[in-house]
C-alpha positions as protocol buffer text, in pm:
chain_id: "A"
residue {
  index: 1
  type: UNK
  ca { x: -3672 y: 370 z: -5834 }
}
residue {
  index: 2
  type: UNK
  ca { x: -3862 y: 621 z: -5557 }
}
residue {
  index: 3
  type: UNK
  ca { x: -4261 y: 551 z: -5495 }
}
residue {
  index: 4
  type: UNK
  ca { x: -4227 y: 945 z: -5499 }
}
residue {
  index: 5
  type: UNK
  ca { x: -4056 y: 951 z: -5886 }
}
residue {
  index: 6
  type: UNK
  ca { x: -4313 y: 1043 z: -6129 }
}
residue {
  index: 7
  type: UNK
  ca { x: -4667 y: 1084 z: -6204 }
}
residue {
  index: 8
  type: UNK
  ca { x: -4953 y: 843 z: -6061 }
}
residue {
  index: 9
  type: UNK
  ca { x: -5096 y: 709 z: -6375 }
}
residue {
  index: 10
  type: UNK
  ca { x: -5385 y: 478 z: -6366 }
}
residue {
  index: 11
  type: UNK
  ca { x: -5173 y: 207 z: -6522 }
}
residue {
  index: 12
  type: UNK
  ca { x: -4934 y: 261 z: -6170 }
}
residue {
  index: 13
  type: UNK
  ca { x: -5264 y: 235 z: -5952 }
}
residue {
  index: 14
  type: UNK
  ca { x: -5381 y: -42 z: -6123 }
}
residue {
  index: 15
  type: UNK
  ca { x: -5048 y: -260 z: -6134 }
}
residue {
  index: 16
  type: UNK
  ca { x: -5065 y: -145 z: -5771 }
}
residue {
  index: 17
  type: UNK
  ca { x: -5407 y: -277 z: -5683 }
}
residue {
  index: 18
  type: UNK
  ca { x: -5295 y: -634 z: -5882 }
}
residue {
  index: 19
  type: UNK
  ca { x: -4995 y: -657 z: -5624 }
}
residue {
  index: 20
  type: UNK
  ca { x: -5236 y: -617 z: -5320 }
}
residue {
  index: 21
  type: UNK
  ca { x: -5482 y: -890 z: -5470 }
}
residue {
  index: 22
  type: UNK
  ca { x: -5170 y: -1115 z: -5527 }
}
residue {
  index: 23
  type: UNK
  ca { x: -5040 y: -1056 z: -5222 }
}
residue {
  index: 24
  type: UNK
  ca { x: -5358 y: -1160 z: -4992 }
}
residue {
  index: 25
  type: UNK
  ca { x: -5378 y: -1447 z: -5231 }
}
residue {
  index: 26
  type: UNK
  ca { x: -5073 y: -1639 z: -5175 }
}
residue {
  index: 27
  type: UNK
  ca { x: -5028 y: -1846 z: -4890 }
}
residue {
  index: 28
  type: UNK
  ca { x: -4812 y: -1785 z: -4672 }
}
residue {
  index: 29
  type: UNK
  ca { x: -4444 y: -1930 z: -4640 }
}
residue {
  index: 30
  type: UNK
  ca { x: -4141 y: -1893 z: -4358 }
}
residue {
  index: 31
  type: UNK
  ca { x: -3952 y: -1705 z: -4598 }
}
residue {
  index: 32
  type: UNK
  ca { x: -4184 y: -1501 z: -4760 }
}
residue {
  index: 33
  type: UNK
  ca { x: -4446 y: -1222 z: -4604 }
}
residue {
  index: 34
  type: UNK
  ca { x: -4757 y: -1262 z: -4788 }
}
residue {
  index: 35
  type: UNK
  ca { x: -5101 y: -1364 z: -4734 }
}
residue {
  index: 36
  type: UNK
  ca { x: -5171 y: -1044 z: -4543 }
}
residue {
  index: 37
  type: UNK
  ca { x: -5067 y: -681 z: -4457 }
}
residue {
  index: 38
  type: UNK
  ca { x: -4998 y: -404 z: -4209 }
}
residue {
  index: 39
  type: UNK
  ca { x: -5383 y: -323 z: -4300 }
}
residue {
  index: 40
  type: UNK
  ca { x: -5527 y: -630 z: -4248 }
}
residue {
  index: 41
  type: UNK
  ca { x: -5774 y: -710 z: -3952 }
}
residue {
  index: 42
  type: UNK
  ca { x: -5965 y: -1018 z: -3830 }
}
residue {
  index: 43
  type: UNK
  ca { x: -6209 y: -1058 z: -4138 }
}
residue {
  index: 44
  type: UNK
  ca { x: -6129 y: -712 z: -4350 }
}
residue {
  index: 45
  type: UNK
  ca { x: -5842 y: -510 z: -4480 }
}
residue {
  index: 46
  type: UNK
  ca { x: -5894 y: -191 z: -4605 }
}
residue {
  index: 47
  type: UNK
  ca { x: -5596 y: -255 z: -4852 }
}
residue {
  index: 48
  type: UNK
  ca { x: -5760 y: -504 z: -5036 }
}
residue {
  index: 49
  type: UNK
  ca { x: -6105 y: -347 z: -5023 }
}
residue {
  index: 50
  type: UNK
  ca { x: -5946 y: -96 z: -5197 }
}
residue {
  index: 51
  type: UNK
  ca { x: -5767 y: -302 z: -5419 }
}
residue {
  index: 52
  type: UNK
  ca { x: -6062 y: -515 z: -5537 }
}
residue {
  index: 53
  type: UNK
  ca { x: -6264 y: -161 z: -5616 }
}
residue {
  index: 54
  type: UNK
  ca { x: -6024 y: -20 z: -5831 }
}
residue {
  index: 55
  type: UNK
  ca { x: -6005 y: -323 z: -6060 }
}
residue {
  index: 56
  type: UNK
  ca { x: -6384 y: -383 z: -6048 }
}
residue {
  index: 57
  type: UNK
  ca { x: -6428 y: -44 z: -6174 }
}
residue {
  index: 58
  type: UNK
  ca { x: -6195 y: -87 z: -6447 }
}
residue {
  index: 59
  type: UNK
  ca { x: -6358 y: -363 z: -6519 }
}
residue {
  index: 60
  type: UNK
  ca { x: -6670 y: -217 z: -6559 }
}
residue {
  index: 61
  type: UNK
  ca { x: -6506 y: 54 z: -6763 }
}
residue {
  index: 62
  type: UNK
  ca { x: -6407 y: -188 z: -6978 }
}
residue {
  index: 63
  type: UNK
  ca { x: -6743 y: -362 z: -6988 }
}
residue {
  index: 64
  type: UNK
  ca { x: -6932 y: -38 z: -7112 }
}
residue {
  index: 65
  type: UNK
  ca { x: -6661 y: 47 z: -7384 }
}
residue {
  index: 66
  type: UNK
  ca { x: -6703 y: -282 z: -7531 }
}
residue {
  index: 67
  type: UNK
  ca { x: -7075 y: -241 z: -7538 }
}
């Protein structure tokens, strides 16, 4: 299916942000490109800054509901 199929829901941008976590997380392997991205510089990648803010403040969405 098309990225461009669809509404963005925040279930999509969510999933999304999981892949980029999961993706800087693995090592990296000869047959497999992971471990970085296009984004990623020496010591930041504005990808996974992204990434780790979108599920932090779901998390603290989450947090406050529970409350």
């Amino acid at each position: 299916m098309p990225m461009d199929d669809g509404p963005i829901t925040p279930a999509l941008v969510i999933r999304t942000a999981q892949r980029v976590v999961t993706q800087h997380h693995e090592p990296t392997s000869g047959h497999r490109a992971t471990g970085r991205c296009m984004q990623c510089r020496d010591h930041e990648c504005g990808m996974l800054n992204w990434a780790r803010g979108v599920l932090k403040a779901r998390r603290l969405v989450g947090n406050r509901a529970k409350a």
